[in-house]
C-alpha positions as CSV (number, residue, x, y, z in Angstrom):
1,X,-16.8,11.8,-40.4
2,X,-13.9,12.2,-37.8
3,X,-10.4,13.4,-38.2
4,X,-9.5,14.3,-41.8
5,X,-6.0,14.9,-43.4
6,X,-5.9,18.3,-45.8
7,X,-4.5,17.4,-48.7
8,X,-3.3,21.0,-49.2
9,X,-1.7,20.8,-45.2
10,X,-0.1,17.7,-46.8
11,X,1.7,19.3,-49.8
12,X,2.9,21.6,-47.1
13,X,4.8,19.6,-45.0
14,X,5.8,17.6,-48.0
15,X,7.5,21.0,-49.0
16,X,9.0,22.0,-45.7
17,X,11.0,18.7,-45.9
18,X,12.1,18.8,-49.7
19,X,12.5,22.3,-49.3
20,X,14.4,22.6,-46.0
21,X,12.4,25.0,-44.2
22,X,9.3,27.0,-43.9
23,X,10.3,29.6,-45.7
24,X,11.4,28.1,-48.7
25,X,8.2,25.8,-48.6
26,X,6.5,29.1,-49.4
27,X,8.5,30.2,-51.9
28,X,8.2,27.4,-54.1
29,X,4.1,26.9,-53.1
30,X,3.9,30.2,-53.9
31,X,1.7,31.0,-50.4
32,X,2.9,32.9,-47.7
33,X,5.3,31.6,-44.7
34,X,2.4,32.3,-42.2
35,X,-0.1,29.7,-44.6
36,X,2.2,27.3,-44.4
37,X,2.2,27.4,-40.4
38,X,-1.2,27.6,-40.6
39,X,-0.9,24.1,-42.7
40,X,0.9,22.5,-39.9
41,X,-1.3,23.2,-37.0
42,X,-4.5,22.0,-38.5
43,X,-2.1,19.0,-38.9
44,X,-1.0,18.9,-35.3
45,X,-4.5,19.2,-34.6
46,X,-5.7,16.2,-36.6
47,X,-2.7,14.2,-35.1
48,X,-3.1,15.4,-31.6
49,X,0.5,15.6,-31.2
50,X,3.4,18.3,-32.2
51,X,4.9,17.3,-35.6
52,X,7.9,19.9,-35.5
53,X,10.2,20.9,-32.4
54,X,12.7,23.6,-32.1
55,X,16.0,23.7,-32.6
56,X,17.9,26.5,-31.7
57,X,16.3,29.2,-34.0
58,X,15.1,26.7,-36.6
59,X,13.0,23.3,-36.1
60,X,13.3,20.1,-37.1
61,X,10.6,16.8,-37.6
62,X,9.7,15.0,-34.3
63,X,9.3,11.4,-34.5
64,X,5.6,11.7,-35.0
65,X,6.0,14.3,-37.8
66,X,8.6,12.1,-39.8
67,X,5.7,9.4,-39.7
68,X,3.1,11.6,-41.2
69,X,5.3,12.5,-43.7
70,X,6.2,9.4,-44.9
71,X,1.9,8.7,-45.2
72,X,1.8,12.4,-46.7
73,X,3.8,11.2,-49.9
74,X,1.6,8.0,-50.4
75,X,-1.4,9.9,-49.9
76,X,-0.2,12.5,-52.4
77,X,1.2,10.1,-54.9
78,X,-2.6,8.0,-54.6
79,X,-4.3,11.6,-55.2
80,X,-2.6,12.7,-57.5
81,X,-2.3,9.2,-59.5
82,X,-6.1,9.4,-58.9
83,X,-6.1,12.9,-60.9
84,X,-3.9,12.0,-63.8
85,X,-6.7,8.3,-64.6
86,X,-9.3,10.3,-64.5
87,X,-8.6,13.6,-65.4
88,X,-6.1,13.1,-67.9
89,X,-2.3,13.9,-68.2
90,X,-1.2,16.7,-65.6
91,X,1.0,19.5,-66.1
92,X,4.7,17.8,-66.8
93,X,6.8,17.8,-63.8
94,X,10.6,18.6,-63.2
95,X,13.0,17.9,-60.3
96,X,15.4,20.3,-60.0
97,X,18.5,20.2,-58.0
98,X,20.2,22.9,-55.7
99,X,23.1,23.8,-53.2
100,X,21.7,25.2,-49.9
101,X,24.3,28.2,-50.9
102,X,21.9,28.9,-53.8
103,X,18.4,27.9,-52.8
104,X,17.2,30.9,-51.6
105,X,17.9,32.8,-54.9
106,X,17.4,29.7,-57.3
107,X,14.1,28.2,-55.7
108,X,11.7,31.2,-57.0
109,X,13.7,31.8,-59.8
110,X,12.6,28.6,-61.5
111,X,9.4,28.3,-60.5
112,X,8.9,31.5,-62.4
113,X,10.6,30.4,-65.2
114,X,8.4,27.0,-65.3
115,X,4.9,27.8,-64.8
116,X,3.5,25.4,-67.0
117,X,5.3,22.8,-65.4
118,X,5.0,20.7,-61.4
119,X,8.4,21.9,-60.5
120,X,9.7,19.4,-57.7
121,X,13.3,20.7,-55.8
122,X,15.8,18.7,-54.3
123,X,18.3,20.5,-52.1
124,X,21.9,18.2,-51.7
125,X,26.0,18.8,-51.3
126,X,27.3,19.1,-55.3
127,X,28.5,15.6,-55.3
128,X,25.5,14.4,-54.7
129,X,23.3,16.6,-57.2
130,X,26.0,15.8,-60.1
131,X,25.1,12.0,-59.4
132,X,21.9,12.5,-59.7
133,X,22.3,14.4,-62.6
134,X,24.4,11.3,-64.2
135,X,21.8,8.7,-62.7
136,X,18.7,10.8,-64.4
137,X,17.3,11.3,-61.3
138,X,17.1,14.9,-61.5
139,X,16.3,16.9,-64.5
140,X,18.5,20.1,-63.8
141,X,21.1,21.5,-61.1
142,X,22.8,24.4,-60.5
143,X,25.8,24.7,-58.0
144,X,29.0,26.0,-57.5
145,X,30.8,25.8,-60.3
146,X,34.2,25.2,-58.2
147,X,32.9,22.1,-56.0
148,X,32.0,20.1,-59.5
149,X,34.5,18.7,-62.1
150,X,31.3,17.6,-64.4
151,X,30.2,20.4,-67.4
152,X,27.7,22.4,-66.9
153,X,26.4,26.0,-68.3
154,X,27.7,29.6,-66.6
155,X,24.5,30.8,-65.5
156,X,26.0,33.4,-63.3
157,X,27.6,34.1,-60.0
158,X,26.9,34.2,-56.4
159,X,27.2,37.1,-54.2
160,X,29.2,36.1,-51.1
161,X,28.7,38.3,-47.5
162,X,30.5,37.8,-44.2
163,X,27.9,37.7,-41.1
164,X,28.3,37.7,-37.6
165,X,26.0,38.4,-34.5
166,X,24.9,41.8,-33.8
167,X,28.4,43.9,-31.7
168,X,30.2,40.2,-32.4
169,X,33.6,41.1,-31.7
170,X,36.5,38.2,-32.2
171,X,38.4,37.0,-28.7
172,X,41.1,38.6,-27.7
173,X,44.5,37.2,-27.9
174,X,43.4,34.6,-30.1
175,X,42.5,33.9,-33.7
176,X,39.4,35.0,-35.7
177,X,36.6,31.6,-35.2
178,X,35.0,30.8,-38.2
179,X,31.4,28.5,-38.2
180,X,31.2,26.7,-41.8
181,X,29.3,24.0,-43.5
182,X,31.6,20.7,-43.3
183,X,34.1,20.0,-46.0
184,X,34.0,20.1,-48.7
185,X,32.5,23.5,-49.0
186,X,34.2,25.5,-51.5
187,X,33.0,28.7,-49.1
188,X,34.7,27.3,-46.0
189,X,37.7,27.0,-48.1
190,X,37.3,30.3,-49.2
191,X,36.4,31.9,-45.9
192,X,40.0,30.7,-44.3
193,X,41.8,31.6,-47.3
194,X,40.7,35.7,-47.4
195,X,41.5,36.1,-43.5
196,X,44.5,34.0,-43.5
197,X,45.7,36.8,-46.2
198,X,44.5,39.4,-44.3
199,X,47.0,38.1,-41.2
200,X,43.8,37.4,-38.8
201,X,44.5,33.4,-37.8
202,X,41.3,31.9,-39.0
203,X,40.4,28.5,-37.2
204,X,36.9,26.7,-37.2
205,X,35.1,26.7,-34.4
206,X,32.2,25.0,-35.3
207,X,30.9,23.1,-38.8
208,X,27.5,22.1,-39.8
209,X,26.4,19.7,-42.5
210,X,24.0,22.6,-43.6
211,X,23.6,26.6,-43.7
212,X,21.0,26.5,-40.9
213,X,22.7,25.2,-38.6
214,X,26.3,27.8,-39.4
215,X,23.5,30.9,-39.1
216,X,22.5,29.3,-36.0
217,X,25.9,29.1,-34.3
218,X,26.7,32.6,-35.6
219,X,23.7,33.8,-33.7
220,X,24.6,32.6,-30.7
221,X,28.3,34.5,-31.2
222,X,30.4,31.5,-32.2
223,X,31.9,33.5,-34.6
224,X,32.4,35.2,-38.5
225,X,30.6,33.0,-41.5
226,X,31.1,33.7,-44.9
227,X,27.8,32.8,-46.8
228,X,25.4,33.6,-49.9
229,X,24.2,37.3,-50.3
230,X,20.1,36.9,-50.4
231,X,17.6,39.6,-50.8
232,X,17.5,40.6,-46.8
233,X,19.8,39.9,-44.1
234,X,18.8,36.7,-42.1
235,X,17.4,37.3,-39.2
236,X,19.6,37.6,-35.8
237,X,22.9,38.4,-37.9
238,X,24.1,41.5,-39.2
239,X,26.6,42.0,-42.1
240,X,30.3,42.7,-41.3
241,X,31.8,44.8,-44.0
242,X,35.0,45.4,-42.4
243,X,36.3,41.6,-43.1
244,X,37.7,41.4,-46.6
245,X,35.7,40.9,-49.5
246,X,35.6,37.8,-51.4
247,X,34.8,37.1,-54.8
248,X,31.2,36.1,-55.8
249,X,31.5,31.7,-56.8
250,X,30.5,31.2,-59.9
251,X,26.9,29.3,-60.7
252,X,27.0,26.3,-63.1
253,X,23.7,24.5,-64.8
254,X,23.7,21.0,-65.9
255,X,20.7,19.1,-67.1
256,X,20.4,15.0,-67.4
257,X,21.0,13.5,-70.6
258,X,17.6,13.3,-72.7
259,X,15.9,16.7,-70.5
260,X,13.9,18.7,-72.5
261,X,16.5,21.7,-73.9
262,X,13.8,24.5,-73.6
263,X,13.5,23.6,-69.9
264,X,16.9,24.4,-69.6
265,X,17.3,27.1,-71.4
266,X,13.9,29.0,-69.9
267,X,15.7,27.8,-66.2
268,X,18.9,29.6,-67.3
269,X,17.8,32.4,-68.8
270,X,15.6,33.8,-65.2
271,X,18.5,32.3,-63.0
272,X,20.2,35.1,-65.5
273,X,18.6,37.8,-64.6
274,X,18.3,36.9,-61.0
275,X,21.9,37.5,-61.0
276,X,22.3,40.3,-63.3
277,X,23.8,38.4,-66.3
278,X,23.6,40.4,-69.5
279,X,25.5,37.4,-72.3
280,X,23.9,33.6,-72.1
281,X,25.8,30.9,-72.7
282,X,25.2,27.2,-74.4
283,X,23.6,24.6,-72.4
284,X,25.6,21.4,-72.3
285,X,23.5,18.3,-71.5
């Protein structure tokens, strides 16, 4: 038959590109990191041709994988069209919306909280998720509460940690360098702000339009980065208790005018006890 295009290797690389990575592809597939490597080989091998190159420690689509993906989501929107005529109605889906600051904690958390539902994630700045919110293109999203002016619901708060490279040490006889995500970032503003008052001189040294690329400039020993706690400490960076603690950002959910309330309040709720919160509050559409 020749050369044939998995659809499962499909929903994979689909994932790695809504989801920003490999490993949070595999969190929300529910498969391990190493499967969904696995996807993208028998890919390459179909192809002929690499579909990823590195990028410092991360990777990022070559030209040849951005034009499979763009036939991945037509040949999964055909299947699965396919399946809904003649199978009948499938399981109802939901596009939820989240920071990178919160993705790593918020991506599993709502797939377990929706298993009867296709859970779809979209991971954008705040301003951008709130307009989708407003636009209905989104069901749900949760941010910082701090980078948004809309109303949402207190769903909890984020745990903040300073990292650096392993025996990082700031240079002498100048000012403690700081690698952030480009304003506006409410941590940036908040990662100044606590060593300012601690009298160290704080100055960027490097920004990045996401949180892969600040942990990849902190690897290299650019300097400090204050970022989300997650369940282990990334890899290449160690945790520098010695700079001054900040106070976790607070977590806000807001759903689209018309959503489903028990979607909502099921999302809530887990994002809840992810973070420990004992009281719920009232969802405001």
């Amino acid at each position: 038959m020749g050369h044939v295009l998995d659809i499962v290797a499909l929903r994979s690389l689909v994932a790695v590109a809504d989801c920003g990575g490999f490993h949070r592809a595999a969190t929300t597939l529910l498969i391990s990191q190493s499967a969904v490597s696995q996807h993208v080989r028998r890919l390459e091998k179909v192809i002929g041709r690499p579909l990823f190159e590195r990028q410092g420690r991360g990777a990022a689509f070559t030209p040849d994988g951005q034009a499979l993906l763009g036939e991945a989501r037509r040949i999964l929107g055909a299947h699965d069209d396919a399946l809904r005529r003649l199978v009948g109605a499938d399981r109802p889906t939901v596009t939820v919306g989240t920071t990178e600051h919160a993705a790593d904690l918020i991506l599993p958390a709502v797939t377990a909280a929706l298993p009867g539902h296709q859970v779809r994630f979209r991971i954008d700045r705040t301003r951008r998720l709130d307009d989708a919110v407003d636009r209905g293109v989104i069901d749900l999203a949760v941010h910082l509460a701090e980078a948004s002016s809309a109303t949402g619901v207190p769903v909890g708060s984020l745990p903040l940690r300073w990292y650096a490279a392993p025996g990082w040490q700031p240079p002498a006889g100048r000012g403690w360098p700081v690698v952030a995500i480009e304003e506006p970032c409410v941590l940036r503003r908040r990662a100044l702000a606590a060593l300012a008052a601690r009298g160290l001189d704080p100055y960027v040294v490097c920004d990045s339009g996401y949180a892969a690329g600040v942990l990849d400039a902190v690897r290299s020993g650019l300097g400090v980065a204050l970022m989300a706690e997650t369940a282990s400490t990334p890899d290449g960076v160690v945790a520098r208790p010695d700079l001054p603690p900040v106070q976790s950002a607070d977590l806000l959910l807001r759903a689209r005018n018309g959503s489903d309330p028990r979607v909502a309040e099921a999302v809530a709720a887990e994002i809840r006890s992810v973070l420990g919160v004992q009281q719920p509050g009232q969802l405001v559409a």
